[in-house]
MMTF fields as JSON, N, C-alpha, C and O atoms, coordinates in Angstrom:
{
  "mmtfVersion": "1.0.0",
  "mmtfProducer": "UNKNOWN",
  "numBonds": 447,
  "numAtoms": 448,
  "numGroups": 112,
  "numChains": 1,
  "numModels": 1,
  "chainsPerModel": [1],
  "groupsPerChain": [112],
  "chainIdList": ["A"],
  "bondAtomList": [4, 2, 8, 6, 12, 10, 16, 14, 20, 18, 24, 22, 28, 26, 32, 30, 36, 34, 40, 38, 44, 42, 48, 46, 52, 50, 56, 54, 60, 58, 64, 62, 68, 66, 72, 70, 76, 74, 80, 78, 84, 82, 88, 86, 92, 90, 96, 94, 100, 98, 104, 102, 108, 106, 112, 110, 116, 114, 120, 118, 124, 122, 128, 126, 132, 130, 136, 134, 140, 138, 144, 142, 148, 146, 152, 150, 156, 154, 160, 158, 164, 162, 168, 166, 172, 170, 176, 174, 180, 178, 184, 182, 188, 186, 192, 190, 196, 194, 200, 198, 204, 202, 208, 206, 212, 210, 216, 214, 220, 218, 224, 222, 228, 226, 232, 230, 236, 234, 240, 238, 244, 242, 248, 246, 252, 250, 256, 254, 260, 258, 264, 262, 268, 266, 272, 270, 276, 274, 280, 278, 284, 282, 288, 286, 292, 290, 296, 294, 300, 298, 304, 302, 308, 306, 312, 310, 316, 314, 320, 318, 324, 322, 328, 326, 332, 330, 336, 334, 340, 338, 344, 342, 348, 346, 352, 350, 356, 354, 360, 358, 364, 362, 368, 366, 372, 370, 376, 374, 380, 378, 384, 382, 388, 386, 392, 390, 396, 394, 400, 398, 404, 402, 408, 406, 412, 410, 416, 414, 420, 418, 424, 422, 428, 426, 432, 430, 436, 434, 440, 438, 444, 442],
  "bondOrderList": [1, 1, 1, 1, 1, 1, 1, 1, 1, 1, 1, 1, 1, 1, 1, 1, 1, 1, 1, 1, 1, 1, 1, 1, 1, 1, 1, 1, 1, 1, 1, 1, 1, 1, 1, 1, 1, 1, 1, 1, 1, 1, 1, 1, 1, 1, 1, 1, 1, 1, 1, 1, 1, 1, 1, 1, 1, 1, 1, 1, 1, 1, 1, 1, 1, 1, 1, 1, 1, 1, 1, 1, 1, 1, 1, 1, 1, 1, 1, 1, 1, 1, 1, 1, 1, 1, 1, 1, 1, 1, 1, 1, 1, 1, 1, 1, 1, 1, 1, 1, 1, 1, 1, 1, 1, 1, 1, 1, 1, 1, 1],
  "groupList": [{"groupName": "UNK", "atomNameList": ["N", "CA", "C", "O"], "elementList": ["N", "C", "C", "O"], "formalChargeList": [0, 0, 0, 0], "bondAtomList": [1, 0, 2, 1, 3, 2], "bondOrderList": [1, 1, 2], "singleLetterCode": "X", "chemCompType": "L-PEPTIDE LINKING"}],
  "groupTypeList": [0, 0, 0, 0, 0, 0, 0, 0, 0, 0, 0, 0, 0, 0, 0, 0, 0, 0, 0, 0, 0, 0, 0, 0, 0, 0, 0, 0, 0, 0, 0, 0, 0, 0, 0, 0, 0, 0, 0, 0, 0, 0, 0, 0, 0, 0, 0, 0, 0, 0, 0, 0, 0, 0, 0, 0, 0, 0, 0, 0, 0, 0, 0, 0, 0, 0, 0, 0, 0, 0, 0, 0, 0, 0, 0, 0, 0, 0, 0, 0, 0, 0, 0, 0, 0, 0, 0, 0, 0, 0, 0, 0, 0, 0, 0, 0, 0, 0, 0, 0, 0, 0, 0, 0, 0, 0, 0, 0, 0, 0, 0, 0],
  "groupIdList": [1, 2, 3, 4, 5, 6, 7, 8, 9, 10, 11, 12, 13, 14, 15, 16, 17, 18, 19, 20, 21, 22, 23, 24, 25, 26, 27, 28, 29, 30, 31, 32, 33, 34, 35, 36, 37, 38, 39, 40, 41, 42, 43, 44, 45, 46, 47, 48, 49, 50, 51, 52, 53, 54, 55, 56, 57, 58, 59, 60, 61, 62, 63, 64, 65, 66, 67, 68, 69, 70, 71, 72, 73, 74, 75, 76, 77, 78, 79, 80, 81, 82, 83, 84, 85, 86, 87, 88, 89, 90, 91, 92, 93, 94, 95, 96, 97, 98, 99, 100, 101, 102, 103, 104, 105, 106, 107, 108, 109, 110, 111, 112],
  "secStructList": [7, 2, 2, 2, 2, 2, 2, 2, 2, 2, 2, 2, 2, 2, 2, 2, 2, 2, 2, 2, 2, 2, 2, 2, 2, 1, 1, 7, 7, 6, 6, 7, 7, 7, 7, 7, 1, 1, 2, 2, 2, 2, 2, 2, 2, 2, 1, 1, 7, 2, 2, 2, 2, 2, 2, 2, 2, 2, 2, 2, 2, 2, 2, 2, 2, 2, 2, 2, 2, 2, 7, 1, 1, 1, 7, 2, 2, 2, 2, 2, 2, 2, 2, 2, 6, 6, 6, 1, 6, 6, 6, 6, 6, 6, 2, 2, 2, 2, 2, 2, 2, 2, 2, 6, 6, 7, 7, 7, 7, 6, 6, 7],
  "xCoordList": [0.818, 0.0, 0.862, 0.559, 1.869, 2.699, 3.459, 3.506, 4.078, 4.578, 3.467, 3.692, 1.968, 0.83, 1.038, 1.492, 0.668, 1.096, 1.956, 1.623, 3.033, 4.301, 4.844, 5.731, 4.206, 4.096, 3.065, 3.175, 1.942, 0.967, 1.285, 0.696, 2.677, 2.938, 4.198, 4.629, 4.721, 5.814, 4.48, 4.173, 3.954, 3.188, 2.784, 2.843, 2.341, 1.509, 2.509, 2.619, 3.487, 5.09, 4.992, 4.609, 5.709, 5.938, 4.83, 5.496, 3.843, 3.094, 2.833, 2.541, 2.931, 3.12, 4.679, 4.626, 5.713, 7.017, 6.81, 7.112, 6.224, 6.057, 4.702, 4.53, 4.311, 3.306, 4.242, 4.369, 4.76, 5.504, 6.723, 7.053, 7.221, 8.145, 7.816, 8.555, 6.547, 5.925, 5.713, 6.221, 5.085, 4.913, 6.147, 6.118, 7.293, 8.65, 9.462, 10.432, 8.878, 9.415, 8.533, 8.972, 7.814, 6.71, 6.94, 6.854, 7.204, 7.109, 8.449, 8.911, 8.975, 10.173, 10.229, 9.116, 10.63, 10.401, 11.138, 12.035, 11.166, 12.0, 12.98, 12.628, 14.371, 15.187, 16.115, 17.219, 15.094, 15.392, 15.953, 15.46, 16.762, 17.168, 16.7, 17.317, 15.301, 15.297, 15.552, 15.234, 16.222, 16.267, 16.313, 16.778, 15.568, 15.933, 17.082, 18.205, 16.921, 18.633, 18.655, 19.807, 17.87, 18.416, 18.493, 17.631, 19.912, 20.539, 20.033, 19.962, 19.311, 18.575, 17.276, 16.746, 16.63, 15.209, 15.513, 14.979, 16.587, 16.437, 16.888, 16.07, 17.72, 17.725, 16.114, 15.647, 15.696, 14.257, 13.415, 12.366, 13.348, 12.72, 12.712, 11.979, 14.257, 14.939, 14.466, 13.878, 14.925, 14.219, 12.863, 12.403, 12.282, 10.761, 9.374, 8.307, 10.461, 9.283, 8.592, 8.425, 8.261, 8.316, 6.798, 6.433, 6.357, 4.977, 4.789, 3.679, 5.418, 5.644, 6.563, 6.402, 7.606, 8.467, 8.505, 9.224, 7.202, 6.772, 5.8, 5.726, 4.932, 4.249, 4.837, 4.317, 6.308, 6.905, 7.679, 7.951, 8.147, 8.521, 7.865, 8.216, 6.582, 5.375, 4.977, 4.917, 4.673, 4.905, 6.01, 5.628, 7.249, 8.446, 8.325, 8.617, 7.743, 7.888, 6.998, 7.498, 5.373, 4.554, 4.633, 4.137, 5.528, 5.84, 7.038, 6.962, 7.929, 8.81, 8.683, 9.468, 7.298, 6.72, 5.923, 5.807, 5.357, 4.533, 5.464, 5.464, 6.144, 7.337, 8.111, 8.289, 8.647, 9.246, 7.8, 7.694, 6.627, 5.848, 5.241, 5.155, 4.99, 4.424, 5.583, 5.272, 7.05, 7.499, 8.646, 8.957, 8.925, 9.446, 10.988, 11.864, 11.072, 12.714, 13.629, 14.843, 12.553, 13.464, 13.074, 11.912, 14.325, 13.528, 12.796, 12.974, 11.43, 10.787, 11.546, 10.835, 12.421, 13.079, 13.388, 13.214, 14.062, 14.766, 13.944, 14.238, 12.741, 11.83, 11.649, 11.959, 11.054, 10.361, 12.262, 12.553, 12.766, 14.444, 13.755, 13.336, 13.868, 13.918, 12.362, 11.935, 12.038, 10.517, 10.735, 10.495, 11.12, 11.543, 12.497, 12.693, 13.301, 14.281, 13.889, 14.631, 12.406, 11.85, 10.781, 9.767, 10.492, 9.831, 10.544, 10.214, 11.581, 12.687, 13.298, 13.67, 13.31, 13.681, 12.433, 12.813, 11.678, 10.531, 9.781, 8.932, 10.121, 9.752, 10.475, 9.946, 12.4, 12.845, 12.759, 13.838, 12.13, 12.494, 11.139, 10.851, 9.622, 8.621, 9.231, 9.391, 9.862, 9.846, 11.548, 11.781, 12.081, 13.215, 12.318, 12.849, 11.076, 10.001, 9.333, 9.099, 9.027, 8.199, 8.587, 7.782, 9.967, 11.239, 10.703, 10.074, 11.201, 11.472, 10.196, 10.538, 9.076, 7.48, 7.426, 6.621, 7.838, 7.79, 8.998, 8.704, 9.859, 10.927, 10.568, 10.617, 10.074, 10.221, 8.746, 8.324, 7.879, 6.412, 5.644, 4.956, 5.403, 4.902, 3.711, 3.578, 3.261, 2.004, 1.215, 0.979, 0.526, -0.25, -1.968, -2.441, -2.587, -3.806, -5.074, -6.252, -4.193, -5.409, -6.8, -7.857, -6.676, -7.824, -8.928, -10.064, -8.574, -9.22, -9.314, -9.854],
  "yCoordList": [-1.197, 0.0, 1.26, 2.181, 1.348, 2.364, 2.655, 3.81, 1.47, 1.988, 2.738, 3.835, 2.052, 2.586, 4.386, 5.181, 4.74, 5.716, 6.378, 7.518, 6.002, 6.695, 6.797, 7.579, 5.871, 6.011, 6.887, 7.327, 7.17, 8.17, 9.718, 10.639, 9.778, 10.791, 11.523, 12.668, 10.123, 10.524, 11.082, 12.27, 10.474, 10.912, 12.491, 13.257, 12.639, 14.203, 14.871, 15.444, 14.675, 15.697, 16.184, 17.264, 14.463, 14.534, 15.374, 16.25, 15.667, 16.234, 17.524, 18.37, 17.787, 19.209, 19.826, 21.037, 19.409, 19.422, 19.845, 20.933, 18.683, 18.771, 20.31, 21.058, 20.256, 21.664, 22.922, 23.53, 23.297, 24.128, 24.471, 25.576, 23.15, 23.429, 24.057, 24.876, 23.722, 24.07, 26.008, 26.893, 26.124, 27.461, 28.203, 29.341, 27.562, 28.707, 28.541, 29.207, 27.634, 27.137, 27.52, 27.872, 27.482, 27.852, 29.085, 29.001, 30.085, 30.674, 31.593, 31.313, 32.62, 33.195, 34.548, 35.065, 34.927, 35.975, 37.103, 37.124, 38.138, 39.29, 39.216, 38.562, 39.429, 39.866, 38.929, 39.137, 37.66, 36.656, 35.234, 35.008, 34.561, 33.294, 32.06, 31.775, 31.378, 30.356, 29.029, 28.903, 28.063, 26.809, 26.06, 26.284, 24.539, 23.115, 22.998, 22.955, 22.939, 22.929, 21.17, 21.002, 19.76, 18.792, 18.603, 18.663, 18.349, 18.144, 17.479, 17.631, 16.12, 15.237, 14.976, 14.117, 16.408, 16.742, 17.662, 17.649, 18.426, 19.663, 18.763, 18.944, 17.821, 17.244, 16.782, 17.146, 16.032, 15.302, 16.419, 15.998, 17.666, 18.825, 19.735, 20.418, 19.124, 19.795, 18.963, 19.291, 17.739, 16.583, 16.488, 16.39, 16.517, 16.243, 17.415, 17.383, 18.576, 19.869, 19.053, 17.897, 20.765, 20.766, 20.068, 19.687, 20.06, 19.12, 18.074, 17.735, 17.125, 16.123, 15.182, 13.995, 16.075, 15.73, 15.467, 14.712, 16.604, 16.393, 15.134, 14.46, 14.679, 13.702, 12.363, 11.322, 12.532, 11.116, 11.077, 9.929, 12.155, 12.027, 11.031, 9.979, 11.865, 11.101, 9.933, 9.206, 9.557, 8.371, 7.211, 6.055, 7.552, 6.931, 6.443, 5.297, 7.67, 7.953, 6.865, 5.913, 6.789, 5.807, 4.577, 3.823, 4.23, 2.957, 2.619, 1.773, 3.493, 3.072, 2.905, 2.224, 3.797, 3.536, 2.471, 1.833, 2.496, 0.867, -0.3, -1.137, -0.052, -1.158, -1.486, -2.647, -0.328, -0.442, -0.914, -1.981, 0.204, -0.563, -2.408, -3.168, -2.601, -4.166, -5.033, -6.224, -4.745, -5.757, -6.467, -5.935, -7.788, -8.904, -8.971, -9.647, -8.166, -8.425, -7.505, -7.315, -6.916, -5.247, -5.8, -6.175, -5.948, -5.985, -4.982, -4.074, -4.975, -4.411, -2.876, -1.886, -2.7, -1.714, -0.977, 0.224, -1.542, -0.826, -0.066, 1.124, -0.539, -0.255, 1.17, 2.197, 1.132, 2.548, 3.605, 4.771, 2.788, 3.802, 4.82, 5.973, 4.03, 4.123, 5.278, 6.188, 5.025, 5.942, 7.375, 8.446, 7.246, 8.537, 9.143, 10.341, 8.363, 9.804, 9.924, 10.409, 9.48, 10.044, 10.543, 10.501, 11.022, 11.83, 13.403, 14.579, 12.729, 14.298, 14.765, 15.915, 13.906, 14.588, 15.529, 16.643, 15.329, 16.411, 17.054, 17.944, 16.615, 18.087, 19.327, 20.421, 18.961, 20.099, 20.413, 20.933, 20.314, 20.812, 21.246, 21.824, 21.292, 22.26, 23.154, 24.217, 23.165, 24.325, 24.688, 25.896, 24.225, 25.75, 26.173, 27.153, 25.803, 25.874, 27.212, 28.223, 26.958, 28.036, 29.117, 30.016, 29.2, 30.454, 31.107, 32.16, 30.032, 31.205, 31.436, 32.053, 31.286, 31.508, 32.86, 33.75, 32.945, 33.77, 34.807, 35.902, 34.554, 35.636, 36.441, 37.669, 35.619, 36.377, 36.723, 37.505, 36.428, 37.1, 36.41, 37.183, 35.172, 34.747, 33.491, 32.311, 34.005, 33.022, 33.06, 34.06, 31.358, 31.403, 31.96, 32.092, 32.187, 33.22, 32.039, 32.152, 30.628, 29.741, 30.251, 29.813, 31.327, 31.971, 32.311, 32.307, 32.696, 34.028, 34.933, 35.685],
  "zCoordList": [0.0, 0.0, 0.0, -0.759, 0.772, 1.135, -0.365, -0.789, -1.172, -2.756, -3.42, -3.932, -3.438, -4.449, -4.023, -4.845, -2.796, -2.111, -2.733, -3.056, -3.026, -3.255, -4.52, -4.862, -5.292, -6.757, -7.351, -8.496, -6.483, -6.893, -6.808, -7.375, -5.708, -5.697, -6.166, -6.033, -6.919, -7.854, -9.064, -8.972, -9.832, -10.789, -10.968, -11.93, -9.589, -9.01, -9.548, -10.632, -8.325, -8.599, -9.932, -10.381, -10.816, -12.283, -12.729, -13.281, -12.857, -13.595, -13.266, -14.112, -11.864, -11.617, -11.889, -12.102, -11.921, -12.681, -14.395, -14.887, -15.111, -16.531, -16.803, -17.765, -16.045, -15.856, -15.771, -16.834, -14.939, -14.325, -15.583, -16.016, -15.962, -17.095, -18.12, -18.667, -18.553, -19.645, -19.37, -20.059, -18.524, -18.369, -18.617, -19.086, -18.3, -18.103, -19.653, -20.016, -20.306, -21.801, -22.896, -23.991, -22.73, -23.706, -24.696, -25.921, -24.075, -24.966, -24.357, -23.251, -25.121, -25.377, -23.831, -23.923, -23.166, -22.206, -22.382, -21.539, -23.165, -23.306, -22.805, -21.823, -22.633, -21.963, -20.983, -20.481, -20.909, -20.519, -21.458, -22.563, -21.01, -21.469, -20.31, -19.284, -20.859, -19.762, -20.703, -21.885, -19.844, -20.603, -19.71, -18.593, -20.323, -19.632, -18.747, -19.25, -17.43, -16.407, -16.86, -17.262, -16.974, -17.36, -19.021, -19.898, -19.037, -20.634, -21.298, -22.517, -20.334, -21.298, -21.617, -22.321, -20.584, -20.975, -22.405, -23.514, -21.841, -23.027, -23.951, -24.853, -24.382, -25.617, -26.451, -27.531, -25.607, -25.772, -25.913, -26.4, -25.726, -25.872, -27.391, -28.107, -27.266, -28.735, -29.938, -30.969, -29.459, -30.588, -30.894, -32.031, -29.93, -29.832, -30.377, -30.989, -29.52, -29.289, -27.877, -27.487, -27.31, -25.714, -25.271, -24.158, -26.062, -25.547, -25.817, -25.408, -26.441, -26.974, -26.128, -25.844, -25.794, -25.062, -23.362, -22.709, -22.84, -21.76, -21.839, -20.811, -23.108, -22.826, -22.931, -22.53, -23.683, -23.746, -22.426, -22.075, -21.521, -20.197, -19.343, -18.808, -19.413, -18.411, -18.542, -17.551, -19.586, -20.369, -19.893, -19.709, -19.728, -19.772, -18.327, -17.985, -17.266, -15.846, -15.561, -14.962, -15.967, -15.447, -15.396, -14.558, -16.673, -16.892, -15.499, -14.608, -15.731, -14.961, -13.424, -12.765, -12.747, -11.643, -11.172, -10.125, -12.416, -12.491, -12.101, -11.198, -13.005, -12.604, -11.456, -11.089, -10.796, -9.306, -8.492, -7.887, -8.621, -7.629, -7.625, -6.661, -8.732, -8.973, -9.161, -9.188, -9.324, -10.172, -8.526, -7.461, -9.107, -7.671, -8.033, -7.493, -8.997, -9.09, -8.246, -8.32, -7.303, -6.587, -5.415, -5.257, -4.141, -2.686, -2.705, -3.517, -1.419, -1.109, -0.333, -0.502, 0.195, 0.468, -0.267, -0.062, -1.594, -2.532, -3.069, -3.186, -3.518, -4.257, -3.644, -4.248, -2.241, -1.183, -1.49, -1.76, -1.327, -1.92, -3.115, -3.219, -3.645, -6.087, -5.632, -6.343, -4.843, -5.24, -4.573, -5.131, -3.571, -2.535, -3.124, -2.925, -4.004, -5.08, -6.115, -6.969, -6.477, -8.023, -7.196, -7.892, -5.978, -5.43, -5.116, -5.27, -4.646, -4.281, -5.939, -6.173, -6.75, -7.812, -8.674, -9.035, -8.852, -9.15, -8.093, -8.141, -7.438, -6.053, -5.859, -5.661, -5.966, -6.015, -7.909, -8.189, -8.85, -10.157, -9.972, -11.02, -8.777, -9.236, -8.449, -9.049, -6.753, -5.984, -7.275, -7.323, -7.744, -8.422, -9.616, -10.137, -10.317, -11.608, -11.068, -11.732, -9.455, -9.117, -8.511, -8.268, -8.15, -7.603, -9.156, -9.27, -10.51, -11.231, -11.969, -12.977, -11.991, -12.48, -11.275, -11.551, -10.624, -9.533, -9.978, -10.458, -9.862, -10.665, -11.754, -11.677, -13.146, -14.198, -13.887, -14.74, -13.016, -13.632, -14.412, -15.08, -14.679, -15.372, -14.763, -15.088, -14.158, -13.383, -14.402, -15.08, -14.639, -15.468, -15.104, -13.976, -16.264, -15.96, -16.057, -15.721, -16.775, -17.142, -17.575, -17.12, -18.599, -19.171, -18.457, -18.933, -17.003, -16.221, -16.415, -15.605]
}
C-alpha cells in the first residue's frame, strides 16, 4: 500500500514538474534566457518539441513507476528507496520551476 502511495505521488510531482516546465518554456520571455537545467530533458525537448516531449517524459515515468511498484525483481526496500528519489527529484524541479514563475512574472492566468 505504502509503494501505491508513493508512486501516486511521484506521478503528481511529475506532472506538476512537466506543468511548471511548460509554463517557463513555452514561450520566449523578453530579456530573458530560460532553458531546460536537465541536458537530457532539453535534448528530448529539442528533438521532440516541448509538448511532446513532456508527454513522452510522463509516459516513460509511469511505466517506470509501475514497474518499481508491482514488479518482484526489486527488494521491497529498494523499491520505497527508487521511489523517494523520483519523489525528491521532481519536487525540487517544481519548488526551483516556481522560484522562477515567480521571478520572471509569469504566473499562469489559465484563461481568467
Amino acid at each position: 500500500m505504502l509503494r501505491l502511495l508513493f508512486g501516486a505521488l511521484v506521478l503528481l510531482l511529475n506532472l506538476a514538474d512537466n506543468a511548471t516546465t511548460y509554463f517557463c518554456l513555452v514561450e520566449p520571455i523578453p530579456g530573458f534566457l530560460v532553458v531546460e537545467a536537465n541536458p537530457v530533458a532539453r535534448w528530448v525537448f529539442d528533438s521532440m518539441g516541448l509538448l511532446e516531449g513532456l508527454v513522452f517524459e510522463m509516459s516513460v515515468t509511469t511505466f517506470t513507476v509501475g514497474f518499481i511498484v508491482w514488479t518482484s525483481l526489486l527488494s521491497p526496500r529498494l523499491r520505497l528507496v527508487i521511489l523517494l528519489i523520483l519523489i525528491a527529484l521532481p519536487g525540487i524541479a517544481v519548488w526551483n520551476n516556481m522560484r522562477v514563475i515567480e521571478a520572471l512574472g509569469i504566473m499562469p492566468s489559465f484563461g481568467i
